[in-house]
Backbone as a printed PyTorch tensor [residue, N CA C, xyz], in Angstrom:
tensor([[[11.2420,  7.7830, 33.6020],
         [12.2110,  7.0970, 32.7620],
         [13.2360,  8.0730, 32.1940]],

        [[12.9410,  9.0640, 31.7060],
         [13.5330, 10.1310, 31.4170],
         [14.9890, 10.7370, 32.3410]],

        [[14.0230, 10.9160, 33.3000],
         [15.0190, 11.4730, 34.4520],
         [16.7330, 10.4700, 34.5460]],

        [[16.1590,  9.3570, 34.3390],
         [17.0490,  8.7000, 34.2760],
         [18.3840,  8.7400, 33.6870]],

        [[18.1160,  9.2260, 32.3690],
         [19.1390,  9.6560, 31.1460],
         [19.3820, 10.9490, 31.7240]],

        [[19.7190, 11.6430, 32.6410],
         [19.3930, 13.4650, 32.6840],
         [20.6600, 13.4630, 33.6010]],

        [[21.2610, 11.9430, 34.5510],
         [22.7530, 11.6970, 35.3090],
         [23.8440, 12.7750, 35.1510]],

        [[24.4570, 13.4470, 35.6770],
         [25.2090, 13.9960, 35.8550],
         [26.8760, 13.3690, 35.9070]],

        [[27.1440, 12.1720, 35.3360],
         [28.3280, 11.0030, 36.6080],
         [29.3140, 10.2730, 35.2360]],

        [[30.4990, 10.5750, 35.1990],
         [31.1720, 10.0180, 34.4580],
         [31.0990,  8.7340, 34.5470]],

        [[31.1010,  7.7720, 35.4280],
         [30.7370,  6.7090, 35.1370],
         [29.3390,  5.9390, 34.3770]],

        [[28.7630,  6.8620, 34.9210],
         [27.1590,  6.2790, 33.7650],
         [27.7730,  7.1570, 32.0890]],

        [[28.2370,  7.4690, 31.8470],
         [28.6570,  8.1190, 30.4410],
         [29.5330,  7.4660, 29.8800]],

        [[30.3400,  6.6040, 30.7390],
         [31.1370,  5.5100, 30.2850],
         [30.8320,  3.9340, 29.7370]],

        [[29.2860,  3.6910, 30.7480],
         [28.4990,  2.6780, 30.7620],
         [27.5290,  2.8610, 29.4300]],

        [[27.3460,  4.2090, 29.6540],
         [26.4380,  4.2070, 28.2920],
         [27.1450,  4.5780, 26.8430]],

        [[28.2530,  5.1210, 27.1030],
         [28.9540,  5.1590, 25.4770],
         [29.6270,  4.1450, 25.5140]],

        [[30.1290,  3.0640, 26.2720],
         [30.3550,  1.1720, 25.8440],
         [29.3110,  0.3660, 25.4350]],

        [[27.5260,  0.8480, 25.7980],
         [26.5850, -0.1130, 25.2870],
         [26.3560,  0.9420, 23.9190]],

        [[25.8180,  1.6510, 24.0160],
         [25.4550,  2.1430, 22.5680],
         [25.7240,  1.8710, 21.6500]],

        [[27.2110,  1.7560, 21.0330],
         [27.3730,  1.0370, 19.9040],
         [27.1410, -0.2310, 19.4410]],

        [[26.8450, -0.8280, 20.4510],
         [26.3560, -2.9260, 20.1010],
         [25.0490, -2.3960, 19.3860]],

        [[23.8240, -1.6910, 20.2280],
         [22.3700, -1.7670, 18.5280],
         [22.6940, -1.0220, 17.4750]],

        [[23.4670,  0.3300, 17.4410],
         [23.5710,  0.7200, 16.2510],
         [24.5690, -0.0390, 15.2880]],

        [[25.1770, -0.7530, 16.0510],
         [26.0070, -1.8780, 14.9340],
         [25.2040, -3.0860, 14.4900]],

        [[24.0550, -3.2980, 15.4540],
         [23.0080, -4.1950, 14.9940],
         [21.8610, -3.6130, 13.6480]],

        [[21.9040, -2.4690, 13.8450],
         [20.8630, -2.0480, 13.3680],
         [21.7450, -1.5940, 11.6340]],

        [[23.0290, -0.6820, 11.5570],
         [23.4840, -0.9210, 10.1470],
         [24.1870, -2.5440, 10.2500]],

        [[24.3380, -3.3380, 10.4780],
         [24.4770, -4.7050,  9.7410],
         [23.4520, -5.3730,  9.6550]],

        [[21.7000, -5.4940, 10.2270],
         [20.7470, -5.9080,  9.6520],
         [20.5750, -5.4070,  8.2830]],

        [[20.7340, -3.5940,  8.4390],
         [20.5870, -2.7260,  7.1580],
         [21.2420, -2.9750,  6.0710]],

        [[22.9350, -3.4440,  6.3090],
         [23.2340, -3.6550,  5.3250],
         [23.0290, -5.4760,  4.8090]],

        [[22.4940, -6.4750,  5.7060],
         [22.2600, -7.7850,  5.3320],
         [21.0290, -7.6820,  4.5270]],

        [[20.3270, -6.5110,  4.5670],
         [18.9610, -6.5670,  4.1330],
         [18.7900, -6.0940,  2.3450]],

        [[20.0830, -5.0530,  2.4840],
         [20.0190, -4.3530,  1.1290],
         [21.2200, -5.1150,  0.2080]],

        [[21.7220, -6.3580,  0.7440],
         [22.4940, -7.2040, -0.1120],
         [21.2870, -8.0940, -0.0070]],

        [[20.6710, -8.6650,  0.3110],
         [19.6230, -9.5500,  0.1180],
         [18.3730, -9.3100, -1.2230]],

        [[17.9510, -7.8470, -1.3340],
         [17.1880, -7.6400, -1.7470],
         [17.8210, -7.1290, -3.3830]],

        [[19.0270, -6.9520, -3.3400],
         [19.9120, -6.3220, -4.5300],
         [19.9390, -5.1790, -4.9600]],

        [[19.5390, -4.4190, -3.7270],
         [19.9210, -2.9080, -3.7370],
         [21.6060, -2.6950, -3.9200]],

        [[22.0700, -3.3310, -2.9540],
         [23.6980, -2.9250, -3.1790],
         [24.1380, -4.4770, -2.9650]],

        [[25.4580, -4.2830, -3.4450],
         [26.4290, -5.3770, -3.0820],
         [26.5040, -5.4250, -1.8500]],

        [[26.5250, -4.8100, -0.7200],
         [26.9700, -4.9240,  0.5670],
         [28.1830, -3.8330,  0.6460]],

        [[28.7480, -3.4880,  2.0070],
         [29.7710, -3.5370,  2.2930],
         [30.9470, -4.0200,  1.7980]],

        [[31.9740, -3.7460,  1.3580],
         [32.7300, -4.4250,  0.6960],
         [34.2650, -4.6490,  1.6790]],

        [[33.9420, -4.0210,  3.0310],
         [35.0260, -3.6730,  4.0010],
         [33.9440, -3.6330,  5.1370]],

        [[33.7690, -4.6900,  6.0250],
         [32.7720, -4.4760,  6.8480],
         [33.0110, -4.2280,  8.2230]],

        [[34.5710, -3.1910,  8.5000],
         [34.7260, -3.0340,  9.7220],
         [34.1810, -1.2750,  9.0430]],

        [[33.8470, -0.8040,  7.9590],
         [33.1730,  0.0870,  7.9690],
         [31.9630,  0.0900,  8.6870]],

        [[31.3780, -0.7590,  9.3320],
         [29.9400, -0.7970, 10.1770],
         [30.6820, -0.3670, 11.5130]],

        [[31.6790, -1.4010, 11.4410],
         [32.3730, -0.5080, 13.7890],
         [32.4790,  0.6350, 13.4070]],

        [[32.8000,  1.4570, 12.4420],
         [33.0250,  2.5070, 12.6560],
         [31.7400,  3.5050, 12.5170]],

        [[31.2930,  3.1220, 11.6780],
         [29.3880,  3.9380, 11.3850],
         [28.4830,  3.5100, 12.9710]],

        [[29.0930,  2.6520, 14.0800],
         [28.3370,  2.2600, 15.0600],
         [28.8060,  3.0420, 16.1150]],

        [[29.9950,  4.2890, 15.8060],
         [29.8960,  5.3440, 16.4860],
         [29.4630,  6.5130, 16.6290]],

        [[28.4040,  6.4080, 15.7260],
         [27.1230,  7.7170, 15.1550],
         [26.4610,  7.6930, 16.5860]],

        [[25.9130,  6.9960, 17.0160],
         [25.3320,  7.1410, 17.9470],
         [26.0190,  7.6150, 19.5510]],

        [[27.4690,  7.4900, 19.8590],
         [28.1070,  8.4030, 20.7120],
         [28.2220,  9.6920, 20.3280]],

        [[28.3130, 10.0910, 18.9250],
         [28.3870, 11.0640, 18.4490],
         [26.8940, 12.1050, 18.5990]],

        [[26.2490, 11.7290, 18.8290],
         [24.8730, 11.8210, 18.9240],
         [24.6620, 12.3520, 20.1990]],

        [[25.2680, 11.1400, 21.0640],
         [25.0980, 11.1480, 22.0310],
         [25.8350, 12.7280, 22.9130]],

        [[26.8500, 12.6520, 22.4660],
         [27.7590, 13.6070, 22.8470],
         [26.7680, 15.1700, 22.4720]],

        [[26.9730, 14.7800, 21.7010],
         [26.1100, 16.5020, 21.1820],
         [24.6070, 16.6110, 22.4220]],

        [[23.5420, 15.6460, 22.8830],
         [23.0230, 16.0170, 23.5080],
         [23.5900, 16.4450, 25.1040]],

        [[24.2810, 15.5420, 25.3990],
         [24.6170, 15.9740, 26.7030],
         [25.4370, 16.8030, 26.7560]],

        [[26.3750, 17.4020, 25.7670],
         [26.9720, 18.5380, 26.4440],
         [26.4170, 20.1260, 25.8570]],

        [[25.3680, 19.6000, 24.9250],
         [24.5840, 21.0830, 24.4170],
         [23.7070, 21.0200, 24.8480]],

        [[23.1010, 20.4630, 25.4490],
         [21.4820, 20.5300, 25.4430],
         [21.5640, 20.0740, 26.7600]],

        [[21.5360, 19.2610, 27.5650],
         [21.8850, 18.4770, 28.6900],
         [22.6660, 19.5850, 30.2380]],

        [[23.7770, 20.1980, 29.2200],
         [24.6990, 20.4150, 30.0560],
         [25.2660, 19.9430, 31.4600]],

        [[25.7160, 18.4630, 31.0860],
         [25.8650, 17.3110, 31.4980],
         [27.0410, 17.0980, 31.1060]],

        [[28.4800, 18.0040, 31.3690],
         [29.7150, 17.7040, 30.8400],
         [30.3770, 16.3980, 31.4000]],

        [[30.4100, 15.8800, 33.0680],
         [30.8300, 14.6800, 33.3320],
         [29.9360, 13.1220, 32.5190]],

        [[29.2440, 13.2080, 32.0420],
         [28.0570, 12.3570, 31.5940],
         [29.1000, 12.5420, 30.5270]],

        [[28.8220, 13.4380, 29.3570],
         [29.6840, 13.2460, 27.6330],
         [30.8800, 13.2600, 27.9630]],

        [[31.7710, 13.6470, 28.7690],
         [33.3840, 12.8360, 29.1180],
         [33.3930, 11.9090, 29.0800]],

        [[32.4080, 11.0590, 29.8840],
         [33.0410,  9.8510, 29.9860],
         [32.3840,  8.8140, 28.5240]],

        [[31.5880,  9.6450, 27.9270],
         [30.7270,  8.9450, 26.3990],
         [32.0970,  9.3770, 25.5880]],

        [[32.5270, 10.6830, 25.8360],
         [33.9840, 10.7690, 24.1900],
         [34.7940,  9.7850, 24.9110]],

        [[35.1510,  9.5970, 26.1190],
         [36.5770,  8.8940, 26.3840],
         [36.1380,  7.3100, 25.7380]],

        [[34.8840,  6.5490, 26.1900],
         [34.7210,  5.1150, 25.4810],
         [34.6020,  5.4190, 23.7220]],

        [[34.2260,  6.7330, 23.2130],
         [34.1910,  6.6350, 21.7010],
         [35.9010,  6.7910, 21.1700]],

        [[36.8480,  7.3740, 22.0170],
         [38.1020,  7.4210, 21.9120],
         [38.8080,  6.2140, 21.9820]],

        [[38.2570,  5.3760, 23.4410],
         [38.8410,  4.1700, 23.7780],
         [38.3200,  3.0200, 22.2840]],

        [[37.4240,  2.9940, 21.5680],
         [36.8640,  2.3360, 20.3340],
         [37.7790,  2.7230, 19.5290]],

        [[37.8540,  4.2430, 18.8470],
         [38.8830,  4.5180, 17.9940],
         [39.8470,  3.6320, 17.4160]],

        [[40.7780,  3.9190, 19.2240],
         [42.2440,  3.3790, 19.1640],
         [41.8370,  2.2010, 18.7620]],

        [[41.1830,  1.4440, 19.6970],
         [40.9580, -0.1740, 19.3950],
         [40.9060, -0.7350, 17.8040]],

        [[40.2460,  0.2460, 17.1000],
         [39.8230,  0.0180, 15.7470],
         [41.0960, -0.0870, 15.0100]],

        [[41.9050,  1.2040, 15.2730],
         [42.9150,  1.5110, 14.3490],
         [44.1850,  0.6290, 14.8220]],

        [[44.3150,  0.2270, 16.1420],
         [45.0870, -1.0980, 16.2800],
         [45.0000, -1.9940, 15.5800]],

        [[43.4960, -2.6510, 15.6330],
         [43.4100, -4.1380, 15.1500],
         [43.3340, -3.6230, 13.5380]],

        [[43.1950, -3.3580, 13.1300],
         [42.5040, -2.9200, 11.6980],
         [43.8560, -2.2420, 10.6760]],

        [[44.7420, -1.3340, 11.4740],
         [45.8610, -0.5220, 10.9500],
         [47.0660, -0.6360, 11.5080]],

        [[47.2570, -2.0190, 12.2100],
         [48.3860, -1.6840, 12.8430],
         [49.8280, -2.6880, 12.1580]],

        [[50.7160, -1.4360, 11.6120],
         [51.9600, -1.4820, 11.0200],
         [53.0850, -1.3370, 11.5150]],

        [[53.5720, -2.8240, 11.6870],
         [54.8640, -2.9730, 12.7530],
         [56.3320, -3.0460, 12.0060]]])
């Protein structure tokens, strides 16, 4: 199973830094539905702060494969989809015409 993640191929680095962010965006918006529920915090008060905390995990990602891995076509193509998110974000979110 392992071996699996170990790819060498910009296209699997592209495939996998476009899925990664869907659970870690699942996982802080359960987190934060859970700690407005319980009255730890108010919530989020700006909740495209979660798209952006749901790129921890390319970030993550990146650091293994090109330090540890040394798997540079693999984390190219993981920064180019965390780049391609970016823009997307700061379009829909910041964009002043």
């Amino acid at each position: 199973m392992l071996q699996f993640f170990k790819k060498n191929n910009f296209l699997f680095g592209l495939g996998t830094g476009a899925f990664l962010p869907l659970p870690v965006f699942g996982f802080f918006w359960l987190l934060d539905q859970l700690m407005k529920s319980t009255g730890i915090w108010h919530g989020l008060h700006q909740p495209q702060n979660i798209y952006l905390l749901s790129l921890v995990g390319n970030l993550i990602l990146l650091r293994i494969y090109f330090i540890n891995l040394k798997s540079e076509k693999t984390a190219r193509g993981i920064l180019l989809m965390t780049l391609v998110y970016v823009v997307i974000f700061f379009v829909i979110y910041y964009h002043r015409l």
